[in-house]
C-alpha positions as CSV (number, residue, x, y, z in Angstrom):
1,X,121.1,118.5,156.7
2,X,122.9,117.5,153.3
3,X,123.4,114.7,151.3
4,X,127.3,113.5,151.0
5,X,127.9,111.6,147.9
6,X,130.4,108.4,147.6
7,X,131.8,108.0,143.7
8,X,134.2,106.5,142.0
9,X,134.1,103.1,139.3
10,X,132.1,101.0,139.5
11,X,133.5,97.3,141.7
12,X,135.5,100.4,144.1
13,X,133.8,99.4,147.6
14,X,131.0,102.1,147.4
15,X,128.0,99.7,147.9
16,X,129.7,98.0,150.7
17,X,130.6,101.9,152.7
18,X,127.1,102.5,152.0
19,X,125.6,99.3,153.8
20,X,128.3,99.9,156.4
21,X,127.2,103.2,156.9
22,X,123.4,102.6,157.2
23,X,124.2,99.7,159.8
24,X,126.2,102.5,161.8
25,X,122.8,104.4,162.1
26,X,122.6,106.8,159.1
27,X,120.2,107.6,156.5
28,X,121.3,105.8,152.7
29,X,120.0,106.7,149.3
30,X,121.1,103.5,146.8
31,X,122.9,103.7,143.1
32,X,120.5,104.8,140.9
33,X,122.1,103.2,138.0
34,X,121.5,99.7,139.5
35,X,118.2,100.9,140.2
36,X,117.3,101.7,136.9
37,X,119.1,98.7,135.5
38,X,116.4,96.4,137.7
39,X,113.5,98.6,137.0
40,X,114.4,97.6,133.1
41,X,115.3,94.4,133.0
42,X,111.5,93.7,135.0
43,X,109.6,95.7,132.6
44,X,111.4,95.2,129.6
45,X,112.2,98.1,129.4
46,X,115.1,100.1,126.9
47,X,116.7,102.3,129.4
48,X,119.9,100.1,129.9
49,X,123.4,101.0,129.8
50,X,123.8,98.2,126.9
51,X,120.9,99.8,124.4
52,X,119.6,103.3,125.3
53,X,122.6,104.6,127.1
54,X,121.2,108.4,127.0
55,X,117.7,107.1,128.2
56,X,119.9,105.2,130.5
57,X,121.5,108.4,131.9
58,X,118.2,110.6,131.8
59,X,116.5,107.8,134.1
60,X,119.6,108.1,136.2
61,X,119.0,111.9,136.6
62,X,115.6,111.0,137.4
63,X,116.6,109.2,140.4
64,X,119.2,111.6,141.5
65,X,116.9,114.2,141.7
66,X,114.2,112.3,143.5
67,X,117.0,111.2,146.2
68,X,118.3,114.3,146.1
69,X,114.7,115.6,147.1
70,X,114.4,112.8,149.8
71,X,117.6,113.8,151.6
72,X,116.9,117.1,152.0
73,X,113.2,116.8,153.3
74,X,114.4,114.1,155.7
75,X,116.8,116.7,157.7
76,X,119.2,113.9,158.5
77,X,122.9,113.4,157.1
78,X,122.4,111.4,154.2
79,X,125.0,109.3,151.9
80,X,124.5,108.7,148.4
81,X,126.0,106.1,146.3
82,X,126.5,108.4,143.1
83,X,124.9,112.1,142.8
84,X,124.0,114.0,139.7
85,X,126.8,115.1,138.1
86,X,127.5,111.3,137.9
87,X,125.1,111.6,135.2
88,X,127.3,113.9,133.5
89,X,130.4,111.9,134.0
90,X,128.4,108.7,132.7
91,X,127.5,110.8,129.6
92,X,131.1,112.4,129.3
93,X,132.3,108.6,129.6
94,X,129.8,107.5,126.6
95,X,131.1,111.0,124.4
96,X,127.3,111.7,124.4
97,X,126.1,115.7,124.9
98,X,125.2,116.7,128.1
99,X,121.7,118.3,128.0
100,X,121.2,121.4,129.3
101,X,118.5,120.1,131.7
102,X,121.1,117.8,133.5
103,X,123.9,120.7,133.7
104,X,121.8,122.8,135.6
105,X,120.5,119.7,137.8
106,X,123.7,119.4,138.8
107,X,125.1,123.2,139.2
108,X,121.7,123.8,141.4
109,X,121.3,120.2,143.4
110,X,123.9,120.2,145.7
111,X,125.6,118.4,147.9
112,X,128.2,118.4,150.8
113,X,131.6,120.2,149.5
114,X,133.2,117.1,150.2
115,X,132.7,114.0,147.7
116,X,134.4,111.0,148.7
117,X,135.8,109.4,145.6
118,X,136.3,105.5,145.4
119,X,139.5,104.4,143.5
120,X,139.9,101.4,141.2
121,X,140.4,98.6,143.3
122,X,141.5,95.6,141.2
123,X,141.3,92.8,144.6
124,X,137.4,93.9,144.7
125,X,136.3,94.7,141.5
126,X,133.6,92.2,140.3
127,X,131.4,91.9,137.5
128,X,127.7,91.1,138.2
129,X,124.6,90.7,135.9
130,X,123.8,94.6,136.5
131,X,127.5,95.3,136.7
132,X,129.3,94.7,132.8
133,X,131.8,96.6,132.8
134,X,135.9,95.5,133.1
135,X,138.1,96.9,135.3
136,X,139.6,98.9,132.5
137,X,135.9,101.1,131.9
138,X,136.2,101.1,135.8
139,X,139.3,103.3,135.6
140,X,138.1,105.1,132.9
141,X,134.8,105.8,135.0
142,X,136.6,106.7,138.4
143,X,138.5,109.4,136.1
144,X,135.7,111.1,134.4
145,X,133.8,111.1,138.1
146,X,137.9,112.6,139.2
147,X,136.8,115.3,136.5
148,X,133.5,116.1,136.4
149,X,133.2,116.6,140.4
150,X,135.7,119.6,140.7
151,X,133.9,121.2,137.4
152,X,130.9,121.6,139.7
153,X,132.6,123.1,142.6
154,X,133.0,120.1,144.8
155,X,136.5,119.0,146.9
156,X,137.4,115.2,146.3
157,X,138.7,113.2,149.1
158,X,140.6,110.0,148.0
159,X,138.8,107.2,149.6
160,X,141.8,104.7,151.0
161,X,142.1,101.2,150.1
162,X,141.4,99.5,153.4
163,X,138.8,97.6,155.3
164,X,135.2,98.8,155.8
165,X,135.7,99.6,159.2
166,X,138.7,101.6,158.5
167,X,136.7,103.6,155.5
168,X,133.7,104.0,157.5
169,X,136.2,105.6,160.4
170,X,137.9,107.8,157.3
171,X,135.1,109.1,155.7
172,X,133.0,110.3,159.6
173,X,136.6,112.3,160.6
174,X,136.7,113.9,157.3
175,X,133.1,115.4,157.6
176,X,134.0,116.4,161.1
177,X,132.2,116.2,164.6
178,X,129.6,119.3,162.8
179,X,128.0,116.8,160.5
180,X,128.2,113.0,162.2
């Protein structure tokens, strides 16, 4: 089976299509980034998006890959809240130098052709403790993941602004009978 990745800024309604679509039965692999954020703010840590943002990014990747990994052993369609080239959209976002290491991660990990892509959603967007950003680096984010998908080969589908149910319904016909 594959992994099909959900994108987009962040307060856009990803978290909430992912918990909707792990109650409907399928397999989830969380944001790493909030992830990460947790795992830092326990230990102390320096990878956070607010001090080490290319320690952030490489911890990110870390994740990615390991989801990545999971999914495809499992067999099982799998939805991810952010995939690798994420990474490189974060680091294109920050003007910081994509290493080589992550480039290739994300030209030889892939995913379903299909990425659904989350649009800034001003009615939902929240800030949070792991969550700092405003709406205004949210619809800078949901543009560099708009770039950075297509440079790795992959078709972006325009998630619509409506309820859970209605985005759940959206995202299962545009994968097709094949894959759901």
């Amino acid at each position: 089976m594959t992994g099909v990745v959900l994108t987009g800024g962040p307060g856009s309604g990803k978290t909430t299509l992912l918990e909707a679509l792990a109650q409907a039965g399928y397999a989830v692999e969380p944001e790493a980034g909030r992830a990460v954020i947790r795992e830092e703010q326990r230990s102390g840590g320096e990878a956070l998006p607010w001090r080490d943002r290319a320690l952030f990014a490489q911890r990110m990747l870390d994740h990615d890959i390991a989801a990545h990994g999971r999914s495809q052993d499992s067999g099982r369609l799998t939805f991810h809240d952010r995939g690798v080239p994420d990474v490189i959209g974060y680091l294109t976002l920050c003007d910081l130098p994509i290493p080589r290491e992550m480039d290739r991660a994300a030209r030889t990990l892939r995913y379903h052709r299909r990425v659904f892509i989350a649009p800034p959603w001003a009615e939902i967007f929240g800030q949070d403790a792991e969550r700092r950003q405003d709406f205004d680096e949210a619809e800078r984010t949901f543009d560099a993941m708009a770039a950075v998908y297509p440079d790795y080969g992959y078709e972006l589908v325009e998630l619509p602004k409506a309820t859970i149910v209605e985005r759940v319904a959206f995202v299962l016909d545009r994968l097709g009978p094949g894959l759901t």
